[in-house]
SEMAR-599089 format. One line per field, with one value per residue (C-alpha): residue in three letters; x, y negated, z. Coordinates in Angstrom, 2 decimals, decimal comma. Each point is the difference from the previous one (the first is absolute). Layout:
N
aa = (ala|...)
east = (X|...)
north = (Y|...)
up = (Z|...)
// end
This chain:
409
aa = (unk|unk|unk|unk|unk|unk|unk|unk|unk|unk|unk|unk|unk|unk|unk|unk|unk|unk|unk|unk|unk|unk|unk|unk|unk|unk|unk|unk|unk|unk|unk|unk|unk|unk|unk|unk|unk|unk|unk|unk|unk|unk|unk|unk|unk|unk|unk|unk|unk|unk|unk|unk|unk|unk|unk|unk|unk|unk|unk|unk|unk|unk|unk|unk|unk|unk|unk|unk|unk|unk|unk|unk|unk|unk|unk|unk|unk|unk|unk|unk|unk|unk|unk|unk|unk|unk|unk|unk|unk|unk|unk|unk|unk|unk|unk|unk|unk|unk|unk|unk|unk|unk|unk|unk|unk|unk|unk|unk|unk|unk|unk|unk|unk|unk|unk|unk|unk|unk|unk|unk|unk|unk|unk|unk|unk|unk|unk|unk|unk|unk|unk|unk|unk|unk|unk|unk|unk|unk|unk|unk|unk|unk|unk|unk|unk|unk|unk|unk|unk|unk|unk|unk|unk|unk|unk|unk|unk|unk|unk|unk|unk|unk|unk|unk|unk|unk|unk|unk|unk|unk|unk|unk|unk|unk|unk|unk|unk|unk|unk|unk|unk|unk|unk|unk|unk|unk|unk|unk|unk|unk|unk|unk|unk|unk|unk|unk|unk|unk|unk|unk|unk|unk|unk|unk|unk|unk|unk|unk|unk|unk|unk|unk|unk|unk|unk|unk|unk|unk|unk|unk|unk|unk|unk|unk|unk|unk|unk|unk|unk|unk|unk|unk|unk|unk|unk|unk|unk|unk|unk|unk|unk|unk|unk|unk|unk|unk|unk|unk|unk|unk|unk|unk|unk|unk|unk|unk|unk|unk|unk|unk|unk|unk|unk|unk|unk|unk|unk|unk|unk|unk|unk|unk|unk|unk|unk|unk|unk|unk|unk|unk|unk|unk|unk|unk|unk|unk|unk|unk|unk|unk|unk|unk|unk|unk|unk|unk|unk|unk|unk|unk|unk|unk|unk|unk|unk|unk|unk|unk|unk|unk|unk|unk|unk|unk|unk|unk|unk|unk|unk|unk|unk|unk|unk|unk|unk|unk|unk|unk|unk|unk|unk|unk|unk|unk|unk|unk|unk|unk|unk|unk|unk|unk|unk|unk|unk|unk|unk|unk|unk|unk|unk|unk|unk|unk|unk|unk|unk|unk|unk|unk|unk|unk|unk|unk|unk|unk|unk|unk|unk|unk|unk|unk|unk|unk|unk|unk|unk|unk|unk|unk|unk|unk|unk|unk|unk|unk|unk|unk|unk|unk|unk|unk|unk|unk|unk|unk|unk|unk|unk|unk|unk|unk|unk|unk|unk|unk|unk|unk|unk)
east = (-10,54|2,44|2,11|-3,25|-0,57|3,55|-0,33|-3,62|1,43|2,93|-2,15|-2,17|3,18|1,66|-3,84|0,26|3,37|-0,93|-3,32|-0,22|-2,38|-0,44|-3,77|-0,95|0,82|3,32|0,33|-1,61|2,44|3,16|-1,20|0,01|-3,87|-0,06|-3,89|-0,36|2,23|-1,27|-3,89|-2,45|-0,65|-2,20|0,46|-2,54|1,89|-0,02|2,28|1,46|0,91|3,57|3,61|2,29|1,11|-3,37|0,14|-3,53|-0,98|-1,56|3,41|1,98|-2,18|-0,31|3,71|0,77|1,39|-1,71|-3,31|-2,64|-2,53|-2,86|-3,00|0,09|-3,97|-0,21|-1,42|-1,47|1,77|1,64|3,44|1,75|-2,13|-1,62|-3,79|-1,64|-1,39|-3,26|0,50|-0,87|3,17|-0,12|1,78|3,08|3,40|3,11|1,84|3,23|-0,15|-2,64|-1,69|-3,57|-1,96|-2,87|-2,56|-0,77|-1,14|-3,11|-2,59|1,95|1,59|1,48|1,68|-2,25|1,41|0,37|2,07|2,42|-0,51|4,42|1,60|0,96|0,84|-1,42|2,32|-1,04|1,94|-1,50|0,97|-3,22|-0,64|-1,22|-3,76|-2,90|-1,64|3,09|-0,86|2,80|-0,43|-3,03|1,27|2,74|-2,78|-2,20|2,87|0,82|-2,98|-0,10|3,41|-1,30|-2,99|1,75|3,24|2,51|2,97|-0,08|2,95|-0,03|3,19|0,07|0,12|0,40|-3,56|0,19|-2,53|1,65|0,06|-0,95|-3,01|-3,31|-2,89|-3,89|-2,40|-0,04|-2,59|-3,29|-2,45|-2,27|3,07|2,64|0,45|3,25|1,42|-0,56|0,09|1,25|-0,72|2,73|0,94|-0,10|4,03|1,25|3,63|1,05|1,94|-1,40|1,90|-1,50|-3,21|-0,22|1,57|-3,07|-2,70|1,05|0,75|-3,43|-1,78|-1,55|0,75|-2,45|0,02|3,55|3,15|2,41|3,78|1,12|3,37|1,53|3,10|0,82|1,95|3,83|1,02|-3,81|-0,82|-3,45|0,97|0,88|-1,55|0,12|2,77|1,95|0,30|1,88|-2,00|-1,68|-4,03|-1,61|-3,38|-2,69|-2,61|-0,25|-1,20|3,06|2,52|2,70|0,39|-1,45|-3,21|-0,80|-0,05|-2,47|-2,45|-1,79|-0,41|-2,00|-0,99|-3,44|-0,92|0,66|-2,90|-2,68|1,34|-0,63|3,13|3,37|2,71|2,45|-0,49|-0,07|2,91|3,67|-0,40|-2,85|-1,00|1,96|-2,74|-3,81|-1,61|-3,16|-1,27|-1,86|2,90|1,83|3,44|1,62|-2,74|-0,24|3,86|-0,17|-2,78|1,85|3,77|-1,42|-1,70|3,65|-0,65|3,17|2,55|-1,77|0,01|-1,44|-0,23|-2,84|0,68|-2,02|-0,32|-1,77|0,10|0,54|-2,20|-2,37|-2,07|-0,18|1,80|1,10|-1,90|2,27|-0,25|1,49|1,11|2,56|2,90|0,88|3,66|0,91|2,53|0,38|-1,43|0,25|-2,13|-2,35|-3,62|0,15|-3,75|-1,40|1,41|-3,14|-2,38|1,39|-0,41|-3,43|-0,50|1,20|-1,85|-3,38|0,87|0,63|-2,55|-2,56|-2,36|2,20|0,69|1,21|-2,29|-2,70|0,32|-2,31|2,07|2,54|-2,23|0,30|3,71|-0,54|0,15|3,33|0,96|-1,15|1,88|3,40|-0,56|-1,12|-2,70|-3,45|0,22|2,59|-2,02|-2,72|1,75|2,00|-3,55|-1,86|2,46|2,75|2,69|3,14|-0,62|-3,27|1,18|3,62|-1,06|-0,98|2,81|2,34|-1,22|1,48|3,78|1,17|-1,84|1,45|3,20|0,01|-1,25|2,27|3,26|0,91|-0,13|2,56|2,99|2,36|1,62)
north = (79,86|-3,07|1,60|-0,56|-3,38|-1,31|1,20|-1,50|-3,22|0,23|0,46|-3,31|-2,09|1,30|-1,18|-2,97|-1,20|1,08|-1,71|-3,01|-1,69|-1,45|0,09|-2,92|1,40|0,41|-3,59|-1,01|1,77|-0,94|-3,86|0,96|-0,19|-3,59|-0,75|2,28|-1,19|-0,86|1,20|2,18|2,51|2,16|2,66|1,88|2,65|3,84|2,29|-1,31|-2,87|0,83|-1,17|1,58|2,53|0,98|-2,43|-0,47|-4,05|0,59|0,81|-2,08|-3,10|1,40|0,03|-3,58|-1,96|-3,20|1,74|0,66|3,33|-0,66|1,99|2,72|-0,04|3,50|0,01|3,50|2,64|-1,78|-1,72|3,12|1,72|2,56|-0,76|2,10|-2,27|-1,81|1,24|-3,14|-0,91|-0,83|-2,05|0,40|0,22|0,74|2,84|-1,33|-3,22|-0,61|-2,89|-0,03|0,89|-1,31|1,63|-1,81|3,09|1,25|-2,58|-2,80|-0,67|-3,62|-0,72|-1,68|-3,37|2,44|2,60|-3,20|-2,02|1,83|-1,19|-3,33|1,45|3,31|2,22|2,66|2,18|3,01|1,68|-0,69|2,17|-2,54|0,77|-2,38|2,94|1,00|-1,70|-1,63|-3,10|-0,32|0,50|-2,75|-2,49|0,31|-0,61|-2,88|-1,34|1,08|-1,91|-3,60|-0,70|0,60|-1,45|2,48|0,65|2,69|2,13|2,16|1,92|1,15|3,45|0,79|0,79|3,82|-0,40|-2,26|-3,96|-1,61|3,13|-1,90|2,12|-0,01|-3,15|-1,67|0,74|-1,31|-1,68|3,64|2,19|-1,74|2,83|0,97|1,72|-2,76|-3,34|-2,57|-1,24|1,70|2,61|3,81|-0,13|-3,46|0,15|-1,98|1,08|-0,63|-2,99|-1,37|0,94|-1,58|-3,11|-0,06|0,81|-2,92|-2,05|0,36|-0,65|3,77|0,56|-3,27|-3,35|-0,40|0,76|2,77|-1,17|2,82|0,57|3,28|1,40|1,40|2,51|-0,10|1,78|0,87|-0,83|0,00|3,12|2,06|3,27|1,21|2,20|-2,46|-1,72|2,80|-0,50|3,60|0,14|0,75|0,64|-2,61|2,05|3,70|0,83|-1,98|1,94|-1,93|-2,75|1,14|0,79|-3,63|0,52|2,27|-1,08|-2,66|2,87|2,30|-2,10|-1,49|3,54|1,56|-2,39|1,73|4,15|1,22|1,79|0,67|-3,06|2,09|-1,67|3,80|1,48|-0,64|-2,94|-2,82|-2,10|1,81|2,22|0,88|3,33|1,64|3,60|-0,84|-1,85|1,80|-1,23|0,65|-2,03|-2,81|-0,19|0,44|-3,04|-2,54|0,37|-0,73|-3,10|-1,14|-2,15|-2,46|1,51|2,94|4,15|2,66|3,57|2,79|1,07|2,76|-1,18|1,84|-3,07|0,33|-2,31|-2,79|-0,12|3,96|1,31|3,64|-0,03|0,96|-3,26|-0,82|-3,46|-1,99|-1,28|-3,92|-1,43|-3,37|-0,21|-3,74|-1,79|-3,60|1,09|2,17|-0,93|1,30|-0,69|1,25|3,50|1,23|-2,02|1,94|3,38|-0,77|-0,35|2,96|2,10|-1,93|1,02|3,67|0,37|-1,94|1,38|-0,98|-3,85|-0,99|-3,72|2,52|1,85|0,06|0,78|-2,72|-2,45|-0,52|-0,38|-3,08|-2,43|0,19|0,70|-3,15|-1,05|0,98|-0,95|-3,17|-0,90|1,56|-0,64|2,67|2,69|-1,44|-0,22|3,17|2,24|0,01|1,54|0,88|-2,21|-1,74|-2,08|-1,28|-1,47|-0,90|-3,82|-0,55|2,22|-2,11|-3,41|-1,31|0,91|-2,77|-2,91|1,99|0,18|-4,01|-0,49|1,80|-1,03|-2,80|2,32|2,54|-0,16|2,33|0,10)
up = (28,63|0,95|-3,62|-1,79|1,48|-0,80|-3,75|-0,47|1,21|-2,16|-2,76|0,73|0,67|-3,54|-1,65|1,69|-0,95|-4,07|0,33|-2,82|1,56|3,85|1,26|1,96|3,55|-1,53|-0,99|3,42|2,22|-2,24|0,56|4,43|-0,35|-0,24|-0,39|2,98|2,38|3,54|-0,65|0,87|-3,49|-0,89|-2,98|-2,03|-1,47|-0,78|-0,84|-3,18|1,82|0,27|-1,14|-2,27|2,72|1,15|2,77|1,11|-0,16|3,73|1,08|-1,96|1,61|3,24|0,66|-2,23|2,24|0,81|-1,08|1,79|-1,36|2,13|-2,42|-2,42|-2,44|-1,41|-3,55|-1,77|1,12|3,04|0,82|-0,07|-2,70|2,81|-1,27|-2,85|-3,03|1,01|3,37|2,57|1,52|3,58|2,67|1,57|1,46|-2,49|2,05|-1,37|0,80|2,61|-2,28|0,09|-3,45|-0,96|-2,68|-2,84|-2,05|2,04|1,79|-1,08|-3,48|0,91|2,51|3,20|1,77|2,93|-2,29|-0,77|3,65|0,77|-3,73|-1,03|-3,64|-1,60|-2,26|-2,67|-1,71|-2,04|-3,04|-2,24|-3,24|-2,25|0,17|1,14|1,33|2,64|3,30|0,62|-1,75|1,59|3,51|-1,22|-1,40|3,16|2,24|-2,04|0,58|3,53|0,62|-1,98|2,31|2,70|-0,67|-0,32|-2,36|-2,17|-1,44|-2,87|-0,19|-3,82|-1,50|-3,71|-2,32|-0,70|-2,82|-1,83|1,41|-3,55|-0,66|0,39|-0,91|0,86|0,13|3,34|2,85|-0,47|2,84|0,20|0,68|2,37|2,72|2,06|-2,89|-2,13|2,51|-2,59|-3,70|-1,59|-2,43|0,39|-0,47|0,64|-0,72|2,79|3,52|3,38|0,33|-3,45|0,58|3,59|-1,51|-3,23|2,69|2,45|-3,23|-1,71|3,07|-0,01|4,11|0,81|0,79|1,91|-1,64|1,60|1,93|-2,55|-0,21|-2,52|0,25|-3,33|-0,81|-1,76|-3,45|-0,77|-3,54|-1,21|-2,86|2,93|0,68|3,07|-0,41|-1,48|3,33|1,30|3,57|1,53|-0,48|3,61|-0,81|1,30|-0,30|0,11|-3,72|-1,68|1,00|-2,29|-2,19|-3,35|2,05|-0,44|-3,60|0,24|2,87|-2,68|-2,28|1,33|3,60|-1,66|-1,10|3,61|1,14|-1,78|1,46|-3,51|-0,51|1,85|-0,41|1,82|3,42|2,27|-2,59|-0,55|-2,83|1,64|-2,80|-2,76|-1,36|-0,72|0,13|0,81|-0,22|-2,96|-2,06|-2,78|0,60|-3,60|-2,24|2,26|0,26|-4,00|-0,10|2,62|-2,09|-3,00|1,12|0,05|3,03|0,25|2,88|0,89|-0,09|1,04|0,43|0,90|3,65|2,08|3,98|3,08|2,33|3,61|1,10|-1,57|-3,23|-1,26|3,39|-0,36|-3,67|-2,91|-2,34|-3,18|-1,83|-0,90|1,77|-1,11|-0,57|-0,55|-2,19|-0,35|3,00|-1,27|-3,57|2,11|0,44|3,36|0,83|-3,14|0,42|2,08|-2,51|-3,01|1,97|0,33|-2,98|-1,42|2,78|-1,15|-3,87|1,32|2,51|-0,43|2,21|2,51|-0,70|3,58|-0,28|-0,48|3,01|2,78|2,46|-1,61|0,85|3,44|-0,58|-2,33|2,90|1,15|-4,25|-0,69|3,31|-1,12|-3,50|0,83|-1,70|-0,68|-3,53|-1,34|0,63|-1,35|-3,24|0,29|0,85|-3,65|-2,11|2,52|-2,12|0,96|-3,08|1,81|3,04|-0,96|-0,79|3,56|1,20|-1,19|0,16|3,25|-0,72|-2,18|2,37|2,71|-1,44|-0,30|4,04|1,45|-2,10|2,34|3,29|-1,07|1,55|-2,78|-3,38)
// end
């Protein structure tokens, strides 16, 4: 076992000294944790917040000298990734440390004036995915906001944008649809890291009245081009269903459909978010129909599943598996859209919009989406072609707002 041990930490020290790029901790801890020095933090982190090594941010702050870790705030799935997704995470004491945690993914979603009474300055640092609908920004925007009325410093420590950090897709969220997984008036993909986006949502005044003591430590070597593997730092997976990098590339196209539980998106089998089958699909002429589209960046192939567990559990199911083959070309979000399509042209008794049971989904679709008005459009004629107008209409003005926040080349 100790063999095993050395070897594994071999291996994180050799990715760690390759790595091209530094995340924020990184940065932080090569700098003797200057902003930190002599006060009482708090961290809301999970298990992708680590260093090049593997190094768990708890730990690395815990033992900084001249650092005080007085509170841990557990997000979805917990500081140490031990709670199932959408599982209420609860209070309590971090075995390894002995610092108290504090829920802010259960009764609470922001953090309460009690929660922050033991921190002078609150620290996050999570390994986002590039998605409006992924918590975490959320958790961060709420803290934010959290930390402003009552005074506090916040610190983003950055991490790279595995979807791509200049891919802005999807119209921003609209007055009747703001919800946890889509808490601010952005886009579906905003092409921004967490430090960027905390610096556009304090910026434009979306957090409230009082601006944030925001401070962001960025990252070294990251260039905006980058895809995650090209910064050469190891993927710990923030959530359970992305268990690597290109996962992010493929939660925003097929995420939206998994609201409405009309067919598998591969969440309970071996490829979440990479595919679509039911019982009822005929894998070969809807992989036929999708390639010759000829959508921009994208492939796919038929694929036969039995999931383990989920949408069509133990049922044998048949679709098509999706590559992206170009990530920065891709319309990412569109992928699901253009599936639906070509099930509504081959099946159209079984137009998902139609659906009665569908329609008790189509609160939390609209949710996610963002607005109510997309599948308004989309339902008539089940056509991309329909809805793409509106789909698209926030990216360039969004593109324009959030120039000055960026913080990379």
């Amino acid at each position: 076992m100790k063999r095993a041990l050395s070897i594994l930490a071999a291996a994180a020290i050799a990715v760690g000294a390759t790595a091209q790029v530094k995340p924020g901790v990184e940065v932080l801890r090569d700098r003797g944790f200057d902003i930190l020095q002599g006060k009482r933090v708090g961290l809301i982190t999970n298990p992708s917040g680590v260093d090049n090594t593997l190094r768990s941010t708890i730990d690395i702050l815990h033992e900084a000298p001249g650092v005080r870790l007085t509170a841990l705030y557990g997000p979805e799935h917990g500081v140490r990734g031990d709670v199932h997704a959408g599982d209420h995470v609860g209070n309590a004491v971090d075995a390894a440390t002995g610092v108290p945690v504090y829920s802010i993914y259960g009764k609470y979603r922001k953090p309460t004036p009690e929660m922050l009474d033991s921190v002078d300055v609150l620290v996050y640092d999570i390994q986002d995915n590039g998605c409006r609908s992924f918590t975490f920004i959320s958790t961060m925007g709420l803290a934010m906001q959290a930390c402003a009325e009552l005074g506090k410093e916040f610190v983003v420590l950055d991490r790279p944008n595995p979807a791509g950090a200049d891919k802005v897709e999807g119209c921003v969220v609209e007055d009747s649809c703001f919800s946890f997984v889509s808490q601010f008036p952005i886009p579906y993909l905003y092409g921004l890291t967490p430090g960027e986006l905390a610096r556009y949502l304090d910026g434009e005044g979306l957090l409230g009245d009082k601006r944030v003591n925001l401070t962001v430590v960025p990252m070294e070597g990251y260039k905006r081009s980058m895809s995650f593997a090209d910064t050469g730092m190891p993927w710990v997976l923030p959530s359970p269903h992305q268990p690597n990098a290109e996962s992010a590339l493929y939660y925003p196209a097929t995420g939206i459909l998994g609201e409405l539980y009309y067919v598998s998106i591969g969440v309970g089998y071996t490829l979440p978010f990479k595919l679509v089958a039911a019982d009822w699909i005929d894998a070969a002429e809807l992989n036929r129909r999708l390639n010759a589209l000829h959508i921009p960046g994208v492939m796919f192939r038929p694929i036969h599943i039995k999931p383990f567990y989920g949408t069509g559990k133990g049922e044998n199911l048949q679709g098509v598996e999706i590559y992206v083959t170009d990530a920065q070309a891709a319309p990412l979000t569109l992928v699901q859209f253009y599936v639906l399509q070509e099930l509504a042209d081959m099946y159209p008794d079984r137009r998902v919009m139609d659906a009665e049971d569908a329609a008790k989904r189509f609160d939390m679709f609209d949710k996610v989406v963002g607005s109510k008005q997309i599948r308004r459009l989309f339902t008539p004629c089940h056509r991309v072609a329909d809805m793409l107008p509106y789909w698209n209409k926030d990216v360039e003005p969004f593109r324009a707002a959030s120039a000055p926040y960026k913080l990379y080349d």
